[in-house]
C-alpha positions in Angstrom: -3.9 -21.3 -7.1 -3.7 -22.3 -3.4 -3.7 -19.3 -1.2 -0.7 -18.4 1.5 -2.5 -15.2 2.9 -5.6 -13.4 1.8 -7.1 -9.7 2.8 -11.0 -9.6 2.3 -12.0 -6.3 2.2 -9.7 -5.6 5.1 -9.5 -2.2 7.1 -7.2 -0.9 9.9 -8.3 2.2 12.0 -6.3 4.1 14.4 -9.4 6.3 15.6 -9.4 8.8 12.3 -6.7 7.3 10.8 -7.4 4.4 8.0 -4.4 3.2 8.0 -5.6 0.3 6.3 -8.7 0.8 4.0 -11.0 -1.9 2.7 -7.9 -3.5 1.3 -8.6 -7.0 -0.6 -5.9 -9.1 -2.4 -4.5 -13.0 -2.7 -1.1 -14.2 -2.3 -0.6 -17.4 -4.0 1.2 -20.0 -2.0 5.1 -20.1 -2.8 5.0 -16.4 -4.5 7.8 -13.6 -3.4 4.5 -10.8 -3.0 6.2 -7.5 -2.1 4.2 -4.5 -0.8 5.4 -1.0 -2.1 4.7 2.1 -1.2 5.8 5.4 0.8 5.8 6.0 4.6 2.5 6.2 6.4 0.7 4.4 3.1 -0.6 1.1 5.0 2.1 -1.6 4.1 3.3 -1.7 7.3 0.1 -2.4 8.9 -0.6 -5.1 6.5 2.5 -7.0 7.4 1.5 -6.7 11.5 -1.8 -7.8 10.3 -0.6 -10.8 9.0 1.6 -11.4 11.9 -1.0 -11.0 14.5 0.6 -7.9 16.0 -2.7 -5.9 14.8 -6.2 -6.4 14.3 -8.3 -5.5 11.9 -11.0 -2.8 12.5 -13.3 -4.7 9.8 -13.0 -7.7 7.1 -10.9 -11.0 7.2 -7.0 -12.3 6.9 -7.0 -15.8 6.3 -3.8 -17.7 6.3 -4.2 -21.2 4.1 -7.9 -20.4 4.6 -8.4 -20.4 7.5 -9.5 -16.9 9.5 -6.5 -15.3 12.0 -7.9 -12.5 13.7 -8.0 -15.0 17.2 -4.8 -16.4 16.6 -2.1 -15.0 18.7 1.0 -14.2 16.9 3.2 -17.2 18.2 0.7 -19.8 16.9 0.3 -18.4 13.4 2.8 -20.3 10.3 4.6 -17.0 9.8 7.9 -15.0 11.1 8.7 -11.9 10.8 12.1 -10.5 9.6 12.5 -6.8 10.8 14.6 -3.8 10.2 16.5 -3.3 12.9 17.4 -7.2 13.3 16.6 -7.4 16.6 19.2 -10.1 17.8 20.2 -10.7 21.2 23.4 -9.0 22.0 24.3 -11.1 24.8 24.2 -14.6 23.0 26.1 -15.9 20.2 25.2 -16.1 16.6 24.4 -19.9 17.0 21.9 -19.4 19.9 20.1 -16.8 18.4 19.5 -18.8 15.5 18.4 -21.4 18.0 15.8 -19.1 20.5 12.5 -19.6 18.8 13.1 -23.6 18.9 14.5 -23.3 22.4 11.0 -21.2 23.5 9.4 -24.5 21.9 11.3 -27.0 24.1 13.5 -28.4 21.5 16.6 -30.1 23.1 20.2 -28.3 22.8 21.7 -30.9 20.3 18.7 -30.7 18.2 17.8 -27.0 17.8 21.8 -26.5 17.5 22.2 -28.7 14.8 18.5 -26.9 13.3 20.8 -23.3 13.3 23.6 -24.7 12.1 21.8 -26.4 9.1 20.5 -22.5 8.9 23.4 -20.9 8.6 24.9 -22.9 6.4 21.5 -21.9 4.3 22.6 -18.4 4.5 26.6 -18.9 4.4 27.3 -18.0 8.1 28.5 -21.6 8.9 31.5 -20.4 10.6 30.1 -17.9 12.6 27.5 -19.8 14.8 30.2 -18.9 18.1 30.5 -15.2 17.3 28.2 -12.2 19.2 26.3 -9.8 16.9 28.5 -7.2 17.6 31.7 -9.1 16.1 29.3 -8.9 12.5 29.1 -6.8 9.8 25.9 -5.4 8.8 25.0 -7.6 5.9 25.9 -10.5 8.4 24.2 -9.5 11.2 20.8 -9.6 8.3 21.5 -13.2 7.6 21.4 -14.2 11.2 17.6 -12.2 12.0 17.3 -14.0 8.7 18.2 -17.9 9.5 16.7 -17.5 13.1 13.6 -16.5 11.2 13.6 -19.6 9.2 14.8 -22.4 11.5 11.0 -22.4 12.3 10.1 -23.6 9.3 7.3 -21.3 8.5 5.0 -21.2 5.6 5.4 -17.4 5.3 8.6 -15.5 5.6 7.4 -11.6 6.6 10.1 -9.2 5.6 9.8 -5.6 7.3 12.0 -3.6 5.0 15.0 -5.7 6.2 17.9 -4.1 3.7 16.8 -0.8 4.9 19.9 -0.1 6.9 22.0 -1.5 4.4 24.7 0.2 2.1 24.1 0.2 -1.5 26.4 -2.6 -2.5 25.4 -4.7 -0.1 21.6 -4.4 -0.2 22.1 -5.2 -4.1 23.8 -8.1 -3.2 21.0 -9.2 -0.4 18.6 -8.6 -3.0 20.1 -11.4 -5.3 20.5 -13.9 -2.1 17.2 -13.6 -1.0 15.2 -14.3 -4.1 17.7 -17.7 -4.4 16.7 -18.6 -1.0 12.8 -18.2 -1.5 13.2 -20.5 -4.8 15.0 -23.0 -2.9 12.9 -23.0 -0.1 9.9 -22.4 -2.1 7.9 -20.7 0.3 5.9 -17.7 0.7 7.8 -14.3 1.4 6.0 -11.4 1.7 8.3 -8.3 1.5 7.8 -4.4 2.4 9.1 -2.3 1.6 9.2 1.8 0.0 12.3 0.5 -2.7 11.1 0.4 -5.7 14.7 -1.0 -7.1 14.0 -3.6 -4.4 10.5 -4.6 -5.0 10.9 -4.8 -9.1 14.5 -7.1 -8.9 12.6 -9.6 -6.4 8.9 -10.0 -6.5 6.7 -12.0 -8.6 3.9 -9.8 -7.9 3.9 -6.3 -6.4 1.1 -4.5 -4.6 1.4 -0.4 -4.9 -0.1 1.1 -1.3 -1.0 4.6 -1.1 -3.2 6.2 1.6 -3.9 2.9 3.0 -5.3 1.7 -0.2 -4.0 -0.5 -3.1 -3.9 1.6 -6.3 -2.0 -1.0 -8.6 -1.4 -4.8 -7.9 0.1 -6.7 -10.9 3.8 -7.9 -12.1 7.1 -6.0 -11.9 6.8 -4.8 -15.4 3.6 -4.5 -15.3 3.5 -1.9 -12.6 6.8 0.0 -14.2 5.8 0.2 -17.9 1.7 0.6 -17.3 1.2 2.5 -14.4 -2.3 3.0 -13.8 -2.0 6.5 -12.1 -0.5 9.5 -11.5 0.6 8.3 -8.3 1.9 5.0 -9.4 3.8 6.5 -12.5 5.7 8.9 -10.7 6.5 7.0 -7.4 7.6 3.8 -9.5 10.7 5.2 -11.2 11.3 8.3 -13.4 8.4 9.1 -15.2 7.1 12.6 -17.4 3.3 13.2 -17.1 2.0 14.9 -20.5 -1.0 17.0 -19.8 -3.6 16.8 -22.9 -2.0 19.4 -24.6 1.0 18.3 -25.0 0.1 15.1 -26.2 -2.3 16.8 -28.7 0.7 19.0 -30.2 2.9 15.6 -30.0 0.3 14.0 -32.2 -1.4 12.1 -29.8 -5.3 11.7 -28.6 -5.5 14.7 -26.2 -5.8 12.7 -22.3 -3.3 12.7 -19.9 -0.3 10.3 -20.3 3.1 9.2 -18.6 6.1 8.0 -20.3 9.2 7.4 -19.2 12.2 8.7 -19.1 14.4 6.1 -20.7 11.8 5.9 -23.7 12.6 9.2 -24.7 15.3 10.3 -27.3 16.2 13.7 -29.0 16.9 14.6 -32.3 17.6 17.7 -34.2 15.1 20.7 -34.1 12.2 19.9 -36.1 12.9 16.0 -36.4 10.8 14.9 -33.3 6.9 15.2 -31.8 8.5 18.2 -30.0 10.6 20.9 -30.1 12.2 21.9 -26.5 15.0 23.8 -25.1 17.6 21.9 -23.3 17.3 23.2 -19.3 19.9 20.7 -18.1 22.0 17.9 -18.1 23.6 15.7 -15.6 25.9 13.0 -15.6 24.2 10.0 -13.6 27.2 7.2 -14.5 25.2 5.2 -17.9 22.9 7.7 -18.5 22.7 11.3 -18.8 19.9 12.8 -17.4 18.5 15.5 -19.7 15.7 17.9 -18.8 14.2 19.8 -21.5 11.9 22.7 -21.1 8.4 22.4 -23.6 6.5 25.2 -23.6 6.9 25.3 -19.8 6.7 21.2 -18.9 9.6 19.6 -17.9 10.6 16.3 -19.9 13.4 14.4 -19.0 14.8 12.2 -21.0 17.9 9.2 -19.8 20.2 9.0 -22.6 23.2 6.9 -22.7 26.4 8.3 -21.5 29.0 6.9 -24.2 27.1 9.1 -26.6 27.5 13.7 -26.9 24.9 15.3 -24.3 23.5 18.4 -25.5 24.2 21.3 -24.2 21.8 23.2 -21.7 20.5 26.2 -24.0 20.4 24.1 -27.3 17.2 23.6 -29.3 16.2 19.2 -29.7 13.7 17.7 -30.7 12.1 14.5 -28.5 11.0 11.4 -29.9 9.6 8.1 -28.7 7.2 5.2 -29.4 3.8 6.0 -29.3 3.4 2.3 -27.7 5.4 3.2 -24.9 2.8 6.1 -23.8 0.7 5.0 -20.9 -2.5 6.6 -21.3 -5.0 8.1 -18.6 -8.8 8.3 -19.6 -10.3 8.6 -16.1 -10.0 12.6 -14.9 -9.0 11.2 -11.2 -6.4 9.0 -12.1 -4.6 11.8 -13.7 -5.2 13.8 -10.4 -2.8 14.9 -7.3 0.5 13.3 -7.8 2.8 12.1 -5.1 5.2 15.0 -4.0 8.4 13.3 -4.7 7.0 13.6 -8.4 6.7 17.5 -8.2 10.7 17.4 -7.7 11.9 17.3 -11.4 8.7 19.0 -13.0 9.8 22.5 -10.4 13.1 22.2 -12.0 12.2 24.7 -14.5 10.2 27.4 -12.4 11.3 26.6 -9.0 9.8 30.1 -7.5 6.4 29.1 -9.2 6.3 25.5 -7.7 7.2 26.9 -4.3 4.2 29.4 -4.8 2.0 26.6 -5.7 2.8 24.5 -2.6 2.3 27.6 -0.4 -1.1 27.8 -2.1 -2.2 24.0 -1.0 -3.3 23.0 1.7 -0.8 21.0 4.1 -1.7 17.4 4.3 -2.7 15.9 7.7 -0.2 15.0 9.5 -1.6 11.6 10.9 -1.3 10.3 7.6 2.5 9.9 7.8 4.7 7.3 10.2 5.4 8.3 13.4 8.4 5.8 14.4 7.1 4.1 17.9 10.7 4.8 19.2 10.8 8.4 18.9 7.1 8.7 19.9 8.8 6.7 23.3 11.4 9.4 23.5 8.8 12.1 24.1 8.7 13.6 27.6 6.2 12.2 30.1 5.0 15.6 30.7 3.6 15.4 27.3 1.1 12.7 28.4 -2.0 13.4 30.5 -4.2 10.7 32.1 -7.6 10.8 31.0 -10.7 9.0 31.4 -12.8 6.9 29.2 -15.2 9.2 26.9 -18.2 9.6 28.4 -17.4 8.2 32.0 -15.9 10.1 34.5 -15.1 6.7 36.3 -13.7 4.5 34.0 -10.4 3.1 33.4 -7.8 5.9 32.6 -5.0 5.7 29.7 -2.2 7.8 28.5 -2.8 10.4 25.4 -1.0 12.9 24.0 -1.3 16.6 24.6 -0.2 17.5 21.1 -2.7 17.2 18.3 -2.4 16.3 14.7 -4.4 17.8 12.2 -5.9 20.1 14.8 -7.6 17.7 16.9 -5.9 15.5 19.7 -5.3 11.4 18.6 -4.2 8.4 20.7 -0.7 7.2 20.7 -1.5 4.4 18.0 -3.0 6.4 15.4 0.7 7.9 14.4 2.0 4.5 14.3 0.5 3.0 11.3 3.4 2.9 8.2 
């Protein structure tokens, strides 16, 4: 397997904050690699890394082998993709297709006929003489898209570019972007917190949290074996079965996950489980169903052309004992995500909300900070200091708040 981009034990530190943390993985050459995982978990930071936007603190990024920490970003066989598009408003579609070739020299007639090859690429053909503003959304995608590729670059960096995108259309964006990395055949490497997104498009997916990589493998892989806690609730819907449970449902008594469209009801008596039906909702093919066991919330997704139960009602649950994903290792049964804690507090909300209020809160450096709010801050919140330990050196801006209870730099609440 030739390599497009590889991380040896690679870490990013914005002063406390590991961003990035001893993070080591291979992209094979011609692969659509996406990096998942919430905000503040690293991704981010990997992508800039690869760019040449960041440095790392310690280890190696080598693109095609070679080492890229003294490249600049302009000379490394990449482009970047980002969210917000970043198109100039002032010059037509065609000639912002065309920028990066003109910044290389390239003559009118031949970067012109470059972006117009491009858009064709990505069906825009007739709208190389229109402004940005006279495109949709979706359109206005495809143009930061072809302008990233008229380059030719052997990777394609994608910076959660559907983002700002409607439903519909990011579906549809989905579909057109995995065509255009087979036909192109080269390497994109895509973040993004999506999980629809990530398991419709990649070949491989890497599952960041805390500035770590807690589960690399395939689409299915990471959906129907989840490794962790983490990984089972923040990749779709899943139930985690304490050792008890799993006892009384004839199981080996460990911690397990299984998920929600794996499990079925039956009549009282007729399952692993009896439950009492805590509520039902009506999510278009499915019905979502919630049933209270002996205090642990189980959903189950049933389809929606058959009778839902009705909340109150005694069921049984069933499912495959090979669909159970089993924990053996005490920590990877540990603290979830919080998005997971949503459907299990559905049942005892007032206790859930007691248990928060008992936990500690989590550092707030850990999470994004987006550089163009930071901006907006006053000046008056910045001070001028001098370099640690010198009362003469070089001054720079900081902020006056803190995080966490002691004062950071500016760059430590940028990582995502």
């Amino acid at each position: 397997m030739t390599k497009a981009v590889e991380f040896e034990h690679v870490s990013r530190h914005f002063g406390e904050v590991r961003a990035v943390d001893d993070v080591s993985v291979a992209i094979a050459e011609g692969s659509f690699f996406a990096m998942l995982g919430p905000s503040g978990s690293g991704k981010t930071t990997c992508l800039r890394l690869i760019s040449g936007f960041e440095r790392p603190s310690a280890g190696h990024v080598r693109i095609f082998g070679a080492n890229s920490e003294t490249l600049p970003p302009n000379r490394r066989p990449g482009n970047t993709v980002f969210q917000d598009y970043a198109l100039f408003p002032h010059l037509n579609v065609r000639d912002n297709v065309a920028y990066g070739l003109m910044v290389q020299g390239t003559g009118k007639a031949q970067r012109h006929a470059a972006a117009d090859e491009m858009l064709a690429l990505v069906k825009l053909d007739a709208y190389g003489d229109r402004k940005p503003a006279q495109l949709s959304g979706g359109q206005r995608q495809r143009v930061a898209l072809a302008r990233a590729l008229v380059n030719r670059p052997k990777v394609l960096l994608l910076d959660e570019p559907l983002g700002a995108l409607d439903l519909k259309l990011r579906e549809a964006m989905q579909v057109e972007l995995k065509a255009l990395q087979r036909s192109l055949g080269i390497t994109f490497v895509f973040v993004t917190h999506d999980q629809g997104e990530a398991l419709s498009m990649a070949d491989q997916v890497a599952v960041f949290n805390e500035g770590k990589i807690v589960q690399l493998g395939s689409p299915e892989d990471i959906y129907q074996r989840p490794r962790t806690r983490f990984v089972a609730d923040f990749v779709g819907s899943a139930n985690v079965l304490p050792p008890a449970l799993c006892a009384r449902a004839g199981g080996p008594e460990s911690w397990a996950s299984l998920r929600a469209e794996a499990v079925g009801l039956a009549a009282a008596g007729q399952g692993r489980l009896d439950g009492t039906v805590a509520s039902v909702r009506y999510m278009g093919p499915v019905n979502r169903v919630v049933v209270d066991v002996r205090g642990n919330a189980i959903t189950a997704d049933l389809p929606a052309l058959g009778a839902a139960p009705g909340v109150g009602e005694t069921v049984a649950l069933t499912w495959d004992a090979a669909r159970c994903t089993r924990w053996t290792r005490a920590e990877d049964a540990g603290a979830s995500h919080p998005f997971g804690q949503i459907v299990r507090s559905v049942l005892a909300p007032s206790a859930a909300a007691a248990g928060a209020a008992a936990r500690p809160a989590a550092p707030v450096a850990r999470w994004s900070m987006s550089g163009r709010w930071w901006r907006c801050l006053s000046r008056a919140s910045f001070r001028s200091t001098s370099s640690p330990g010198s009362s003469t050196g070089p001054s720079r801006s900081r902020p006056t708040a803190s995080c966490s209870g002691r004062r950071i730099s500016t760059s430590s609440c940028a990582p995502r």
